[in-house]
C-alpha positions in Angstrom: 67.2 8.1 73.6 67.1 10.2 70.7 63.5 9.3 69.6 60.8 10.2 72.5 59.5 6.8 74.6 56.2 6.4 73.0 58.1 6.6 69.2 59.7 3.1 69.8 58.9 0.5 67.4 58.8 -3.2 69.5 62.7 -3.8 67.8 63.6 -0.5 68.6 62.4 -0.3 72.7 63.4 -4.0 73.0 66.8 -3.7 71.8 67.4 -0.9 74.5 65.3 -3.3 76.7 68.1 -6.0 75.8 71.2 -3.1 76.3 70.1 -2.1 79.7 69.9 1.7 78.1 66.1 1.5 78.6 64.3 -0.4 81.8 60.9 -1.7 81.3 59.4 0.4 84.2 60.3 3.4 82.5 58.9 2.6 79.5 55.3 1.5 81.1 55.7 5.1 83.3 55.9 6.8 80.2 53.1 4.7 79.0 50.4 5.7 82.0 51.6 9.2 81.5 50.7 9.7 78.2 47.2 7.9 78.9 46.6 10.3 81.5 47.1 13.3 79.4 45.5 11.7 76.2 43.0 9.2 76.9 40.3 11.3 78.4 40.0 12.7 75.0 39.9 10.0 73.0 38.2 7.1 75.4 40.3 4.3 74.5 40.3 2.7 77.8 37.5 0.6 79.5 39.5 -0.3 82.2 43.6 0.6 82.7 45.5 -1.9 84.4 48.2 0.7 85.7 48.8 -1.4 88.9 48.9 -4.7 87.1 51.4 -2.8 84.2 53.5 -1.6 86.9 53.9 -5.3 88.5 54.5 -6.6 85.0 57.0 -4.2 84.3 59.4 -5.2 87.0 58.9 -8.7 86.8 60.3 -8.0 83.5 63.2 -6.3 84.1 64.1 -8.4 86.5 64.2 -11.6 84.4 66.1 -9.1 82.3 69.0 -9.2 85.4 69.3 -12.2 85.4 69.8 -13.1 81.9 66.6 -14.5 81.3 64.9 -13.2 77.6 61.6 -14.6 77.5 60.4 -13.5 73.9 60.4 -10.0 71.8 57.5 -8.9 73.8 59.3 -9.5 77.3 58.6 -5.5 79.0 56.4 -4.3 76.3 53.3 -2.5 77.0 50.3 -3.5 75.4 46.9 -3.4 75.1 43.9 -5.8 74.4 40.3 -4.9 73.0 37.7 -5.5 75.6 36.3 -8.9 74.1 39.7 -10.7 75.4 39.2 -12.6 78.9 41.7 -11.7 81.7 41.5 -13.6 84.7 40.7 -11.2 87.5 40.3 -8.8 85.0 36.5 -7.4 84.3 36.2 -8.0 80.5 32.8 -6.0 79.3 32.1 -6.4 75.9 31.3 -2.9 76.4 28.3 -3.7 77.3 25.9 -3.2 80.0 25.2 -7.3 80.0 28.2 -8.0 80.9 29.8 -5.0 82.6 30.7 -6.9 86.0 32.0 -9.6 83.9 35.7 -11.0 85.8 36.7 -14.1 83.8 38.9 -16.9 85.9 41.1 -18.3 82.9 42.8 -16.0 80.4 42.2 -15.7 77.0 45.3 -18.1 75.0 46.9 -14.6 73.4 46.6 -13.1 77.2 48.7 -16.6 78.1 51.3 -16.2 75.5 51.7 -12.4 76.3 52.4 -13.4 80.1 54.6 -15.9 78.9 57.0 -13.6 77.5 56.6 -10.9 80.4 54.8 -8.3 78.1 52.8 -5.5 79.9 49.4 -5.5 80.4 47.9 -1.5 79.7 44.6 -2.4 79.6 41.4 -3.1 78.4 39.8 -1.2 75.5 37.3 0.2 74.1 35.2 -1.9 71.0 31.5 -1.7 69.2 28.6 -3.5 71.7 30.0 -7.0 71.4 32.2 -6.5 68.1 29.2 -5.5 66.6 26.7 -2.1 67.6 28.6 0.9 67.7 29.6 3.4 67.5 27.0 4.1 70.0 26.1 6.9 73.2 23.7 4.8 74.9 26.1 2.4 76.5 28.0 2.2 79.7 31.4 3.3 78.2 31.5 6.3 75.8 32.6 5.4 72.2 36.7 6.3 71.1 37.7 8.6 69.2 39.7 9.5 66.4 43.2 10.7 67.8 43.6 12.7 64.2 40.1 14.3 64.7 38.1 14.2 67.3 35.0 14.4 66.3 35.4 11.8 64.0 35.0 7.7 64.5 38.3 5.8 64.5 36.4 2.7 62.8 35.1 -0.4 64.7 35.1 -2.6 66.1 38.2 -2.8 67.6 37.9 1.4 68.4 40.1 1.4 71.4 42.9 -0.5 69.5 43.4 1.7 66.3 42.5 5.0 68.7 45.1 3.8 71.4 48.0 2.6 68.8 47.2 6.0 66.8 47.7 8.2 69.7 50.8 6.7 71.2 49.6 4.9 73.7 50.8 1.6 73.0 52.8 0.0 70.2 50.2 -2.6 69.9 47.0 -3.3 70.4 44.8 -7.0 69.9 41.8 -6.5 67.8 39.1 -8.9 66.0 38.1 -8.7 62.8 34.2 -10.7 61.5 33.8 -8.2 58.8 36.9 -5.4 59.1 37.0 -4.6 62.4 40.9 -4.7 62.7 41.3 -3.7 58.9 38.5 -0.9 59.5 40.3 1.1 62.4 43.7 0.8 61.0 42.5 2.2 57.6 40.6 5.1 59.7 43.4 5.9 62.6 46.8 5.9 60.0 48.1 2.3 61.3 48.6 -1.4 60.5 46.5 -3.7 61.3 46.2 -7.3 60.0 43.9 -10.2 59.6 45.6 -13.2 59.7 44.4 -16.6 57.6 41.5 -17.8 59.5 42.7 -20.1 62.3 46.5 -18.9 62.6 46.2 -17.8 66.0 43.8 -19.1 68.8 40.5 -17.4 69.9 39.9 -19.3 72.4 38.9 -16.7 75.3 37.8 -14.4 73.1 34.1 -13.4 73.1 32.8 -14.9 69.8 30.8 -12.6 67.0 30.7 -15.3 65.0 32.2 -18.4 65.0 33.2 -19.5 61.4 33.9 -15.6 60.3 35.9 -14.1 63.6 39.7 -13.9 63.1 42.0 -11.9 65.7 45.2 -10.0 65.2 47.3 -7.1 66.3 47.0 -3.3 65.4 50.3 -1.7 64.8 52.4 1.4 64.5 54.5 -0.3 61.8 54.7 -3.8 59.7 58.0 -4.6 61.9 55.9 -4.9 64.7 53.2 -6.8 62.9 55.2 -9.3 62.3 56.7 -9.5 65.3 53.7 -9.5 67.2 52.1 -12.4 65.0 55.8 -14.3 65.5 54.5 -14.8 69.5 50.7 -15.8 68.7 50.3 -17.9 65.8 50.4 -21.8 66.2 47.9 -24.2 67.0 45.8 -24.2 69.8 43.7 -28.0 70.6 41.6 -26.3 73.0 40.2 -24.0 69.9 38.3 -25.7 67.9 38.7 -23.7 64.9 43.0 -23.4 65.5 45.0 -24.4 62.2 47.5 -27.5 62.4 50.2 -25.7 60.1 53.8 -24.9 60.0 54.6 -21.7 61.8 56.6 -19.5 59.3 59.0 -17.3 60.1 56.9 -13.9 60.0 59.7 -11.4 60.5 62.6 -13.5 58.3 61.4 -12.5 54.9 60.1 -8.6 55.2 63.3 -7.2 53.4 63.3 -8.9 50.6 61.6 -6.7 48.3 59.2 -7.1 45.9 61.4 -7.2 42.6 59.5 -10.1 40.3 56.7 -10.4 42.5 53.1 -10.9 40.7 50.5 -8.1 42.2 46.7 -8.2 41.1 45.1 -5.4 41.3 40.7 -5.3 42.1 39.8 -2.3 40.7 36.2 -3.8 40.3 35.6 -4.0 44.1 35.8 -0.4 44.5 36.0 1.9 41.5 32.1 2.2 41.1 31.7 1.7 44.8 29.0 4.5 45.9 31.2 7.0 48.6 34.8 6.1 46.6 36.6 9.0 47.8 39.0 10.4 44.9 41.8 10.7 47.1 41.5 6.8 47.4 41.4 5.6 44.5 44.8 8.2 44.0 46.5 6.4 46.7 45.5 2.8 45.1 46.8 4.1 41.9 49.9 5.4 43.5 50.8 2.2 45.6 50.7 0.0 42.2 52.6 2.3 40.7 55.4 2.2 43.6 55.1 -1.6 43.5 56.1 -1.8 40.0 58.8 1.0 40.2 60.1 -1.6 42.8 60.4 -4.2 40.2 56.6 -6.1 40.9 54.6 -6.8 38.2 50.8 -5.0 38.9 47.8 -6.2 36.4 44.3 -6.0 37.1 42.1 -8.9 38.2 38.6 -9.5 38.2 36.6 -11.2 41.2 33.1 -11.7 41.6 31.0 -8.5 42.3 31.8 -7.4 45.7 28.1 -7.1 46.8 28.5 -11.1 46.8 31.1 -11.3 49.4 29.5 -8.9 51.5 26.0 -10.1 51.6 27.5 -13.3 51.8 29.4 -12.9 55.1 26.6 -10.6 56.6 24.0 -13.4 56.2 26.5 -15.7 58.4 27.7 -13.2 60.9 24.3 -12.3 61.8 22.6 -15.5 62.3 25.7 -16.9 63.6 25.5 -13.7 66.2 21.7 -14.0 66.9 22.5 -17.7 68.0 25.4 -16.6 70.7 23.2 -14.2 71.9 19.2 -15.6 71.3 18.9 -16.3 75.4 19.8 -12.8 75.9 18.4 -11.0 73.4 14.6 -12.9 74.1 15.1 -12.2 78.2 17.0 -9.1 78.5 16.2 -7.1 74.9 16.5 -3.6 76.2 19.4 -4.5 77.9 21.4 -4.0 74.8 22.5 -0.8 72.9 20.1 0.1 69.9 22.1 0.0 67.2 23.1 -3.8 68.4 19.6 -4.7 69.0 18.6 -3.7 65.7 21.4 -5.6 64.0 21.5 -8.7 65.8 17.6 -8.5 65.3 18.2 -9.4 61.5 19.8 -12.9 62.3 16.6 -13.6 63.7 14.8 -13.4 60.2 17.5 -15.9 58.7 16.1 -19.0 57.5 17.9 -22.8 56.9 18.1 -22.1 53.2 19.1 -18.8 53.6 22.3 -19.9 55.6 22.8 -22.7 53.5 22.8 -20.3 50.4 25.1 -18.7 52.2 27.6 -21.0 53.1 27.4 -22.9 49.3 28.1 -18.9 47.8 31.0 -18.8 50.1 32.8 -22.1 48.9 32.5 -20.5 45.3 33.4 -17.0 46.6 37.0 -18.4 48.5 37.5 -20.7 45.2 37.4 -17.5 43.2 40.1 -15.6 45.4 42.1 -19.1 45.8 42.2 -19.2 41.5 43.1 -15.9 41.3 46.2 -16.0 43.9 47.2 -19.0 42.1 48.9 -16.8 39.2 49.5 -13.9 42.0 51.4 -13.8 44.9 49.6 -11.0 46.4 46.1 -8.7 45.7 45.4 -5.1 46.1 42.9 -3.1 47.1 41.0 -0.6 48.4 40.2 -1.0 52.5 38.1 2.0 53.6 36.4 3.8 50.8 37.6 7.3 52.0 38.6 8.8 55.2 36.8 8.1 58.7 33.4 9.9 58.7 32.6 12.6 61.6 30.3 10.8 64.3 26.6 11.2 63.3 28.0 11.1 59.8 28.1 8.0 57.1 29.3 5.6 59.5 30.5 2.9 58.8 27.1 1.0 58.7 25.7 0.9 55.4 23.4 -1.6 53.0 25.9 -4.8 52.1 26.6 -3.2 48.9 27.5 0.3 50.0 29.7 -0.7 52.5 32.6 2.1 53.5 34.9 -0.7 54.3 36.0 -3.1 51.7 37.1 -5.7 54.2 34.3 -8.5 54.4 35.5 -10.4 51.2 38.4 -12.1 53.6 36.4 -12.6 56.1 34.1 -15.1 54.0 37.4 -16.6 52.0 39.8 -16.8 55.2 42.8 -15.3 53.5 44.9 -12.9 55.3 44.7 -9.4 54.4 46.3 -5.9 55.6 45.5 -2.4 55.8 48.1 0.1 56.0 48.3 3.9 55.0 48.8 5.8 52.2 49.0 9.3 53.3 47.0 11.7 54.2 43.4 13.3 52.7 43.1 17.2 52.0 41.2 17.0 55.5 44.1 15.9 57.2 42.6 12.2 58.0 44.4 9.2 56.8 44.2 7.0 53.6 44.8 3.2 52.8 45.1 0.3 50.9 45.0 -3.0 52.0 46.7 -6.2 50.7 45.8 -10.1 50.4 47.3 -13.3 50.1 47.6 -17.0 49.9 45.7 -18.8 53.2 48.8 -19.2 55.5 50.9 -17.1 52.9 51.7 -14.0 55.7 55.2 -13.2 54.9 54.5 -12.5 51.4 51.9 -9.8 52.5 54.0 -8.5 55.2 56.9 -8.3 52.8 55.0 -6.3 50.1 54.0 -4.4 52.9 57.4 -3.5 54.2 58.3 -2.4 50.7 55.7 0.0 50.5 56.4 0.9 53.9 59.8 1.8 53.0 59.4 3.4 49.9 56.7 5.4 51.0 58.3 6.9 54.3 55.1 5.1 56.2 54.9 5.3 59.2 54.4 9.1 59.1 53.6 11.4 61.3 51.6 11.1 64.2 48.2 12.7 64.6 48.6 16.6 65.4 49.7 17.6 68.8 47.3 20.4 68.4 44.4 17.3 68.7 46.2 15.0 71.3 
């Protein structure tokens, strides 16, 4: 191999999967090794499944001698944030109420990953229930950011973009309520995506809330987003909230370019945003102009204020969160982590016409993004604000209006929406932008994507060996 193991796109490790050149077993070795060496410094793991990895890695390559191909993911290790039931499995929610917690059924992306003989790595490391975190007062010790350590890697999904970042794994499953697959891509150098609410089943994953969760994978590259969403979207009639829609083809459409493509550009979301980091709003202005070198054609847009998406979606997720966890939270209050105790508390202050405030805004708020991608094929903007803060810093918890991450407005509408990097700030931590379009529209996004991908030389490098 001329690239080291860990360095392999999906494509690249399954087409030496496919050559016999590279055996799956290998691949998970190298895997387990470089957790062992890296993980105790940035805590990405809950639990590591190395015996169950090891099993899954042979099974593969066996149904590799005898012809058998199962799917792109067949021998590929991955990894799946700690809110994603395996049966036998403990999933913990990283928290202490459900630390023991061994679900019997598997969540329907664990099914569809065993289906194609993929690897199980683990379990990892996410906010108190998608929600409080970064926190110290738990049972599992927040991750941290493989590029610096003593700064967050963005949550929820932690583990994910930390793990992905690092090397670990190529991919990692996150969920996103209000950025929280966006978030830690933007923070860790990655790709992470939220697909169009209702593209790929949640069923088995522990609910934040339920009309404002979407899940999706954290990658190393838009190749292997695409790929990854290629084996998990489609409907699902056990979720109730699964989409009855044509499955596109994900991966079939990423080279095209972007040559007469119309790209909208919200500057009004973040320009006078409080925190907007100058290096930011450089890379913004950069990756418009690299669209249109390529041939797109960039104007600006205007969308309602972005203080009206965000308080918007906050007023759902936490009422929506205070009713999943109300039993709980009345019987076994200190029980909880602070930070989500004192969150969750606020859904308990939400009143009827509050919500239903809420939920009319929302119809007008998607309606507004919907107009505006009817004369564009794709938006831009800013994801995180600036790079990740240093724990005990910023955060990323702020008022709805001075939010660090730009991310809750596609949460409320449902449209998909990507972050990927830019380059790198003076301090050595990554930038980003992130991308929208159409409900159901993915390949456009992941093709726009690509190009920038390409003509940027993203992905980069990794995060210093002098760190990891």
């Amino acid at each position: 191999m001329s690239k080291p193991l860990h360095e392999l796109s999906i494509a690249e490790a399954g087409a030496a999967l496919r050559s016999g050149s590279l055996t799956s077993v290998a691949l998970t070795q190298d895997a387990l090794a470089r957790i062992k060496a890296i993980d105790p410094k940035i805590n990405a793991f809950i639990t590591l499944t190395a015996e169950r990895a090891m099993s899954d890695a042979q099974q593969a390559d066996a149904d590799f001698a005898r012809g058998m191909d199962k799917g792109p993911m067949q021998g590929i290790p991955y990894g799946l944030k700690d809110i994603y039931d395996t049966a036998g499995i403990r999933t913990t929610c990283h928290s202490k109420l459900r630390e023991h917690n061994i679900p019997t059924h598997d969540s329907a992306v664990e099914e569809k990953f065993r289906a194609q003989r993929a690897v199980l790595l683990g379990k990892l490391a996410t906010h108190e229930f998608a929600l409080g975190g970064p926190s110290f007062d738990l049972p599992f010790p927040p991750a941290r950011n493989p590029w610096n350590l003593d700064h967050a890697p963005g949550g929820s999904s932690s583990g994910s973009g930390a793990a992905v970042a690092a090397g670990l794994m190529r991919v990692a499953m996150g969920s996103d309520t209000g950025g929280s697959i966006r978030g830690p891509a933007a923070y860790c150098g990655i790709v992470g995506i939220k697909p169009t609410f209702g593209l790929i089943s949640r069923r088995g994953v522990f609910p934040l809330s339920y009309s404002l969760d979407h899940i999706g994978p954290l990658t190393w590259s838009v190749e292997d987003a695409a790929i990854v969403l290629d084996v998990l979207a489609g409907h699902d009639q056990k979720d109730p909230g699964s989409a009855r829609v044509a499955k596109p083809n994900f991966r079939g459409l990423m080279q095209s370019g972007v040559k007469g493509l119309r790209i909208g550009l919200i500057r009004g979301f973040y320009e006078q945003a409080r925190g907007i980091s100058s290096e930011t709003v450089a890379g913004i202005e950069a990756t418009a102009q690299t669209l249109a070198k390529l041939g797109a054609h960039v104007e600006d847009v205007t969308l309602p204020d972005y203080a009206d998406f965000s308080t918007c979606g906050r007023v759902i997720m936490f009422c929506e969160a205070f009713a999943i966890h109300e039993k709980d939270f009345r019987e076994r209050p200190l029980d909880f982590g602070e930070n989500t105790w004192m969150r969750m508390m606020l859904g308990a202050f939400v009143t009827a016409p509050d919500i239903i405030q809420a939920h009319r805004l929302r119809r007008e708020l998607t309606h507004a993004v919907s107009h505006a991608l009817e004369s564009h094929d794709v938006l831009l903007c800013a994801c995180a604000l600036g790079p990740a803060p240093a724990f005990g810093g910023s955060g990323d918890w702020h008022a709805p209006t001075e939010s660090p991450i730009q991310s809750m407005p596609f949460n409320v509408t449902g449209h998909p929406a990507i972050s990927m990097p830019t380059g790198l700030s003076k301090s050595g931590l990554p930038l980003s932008v992130q991308i929208i379009g159409k409900h159901f529209d993915e390949p456009t996004v992941l093709r726009v994507a690509a190009a920038l991908e390409k003509a940027t030389g993203w992905p980069g490098p990794r995060a210093p060996a002098s760190v990891l």
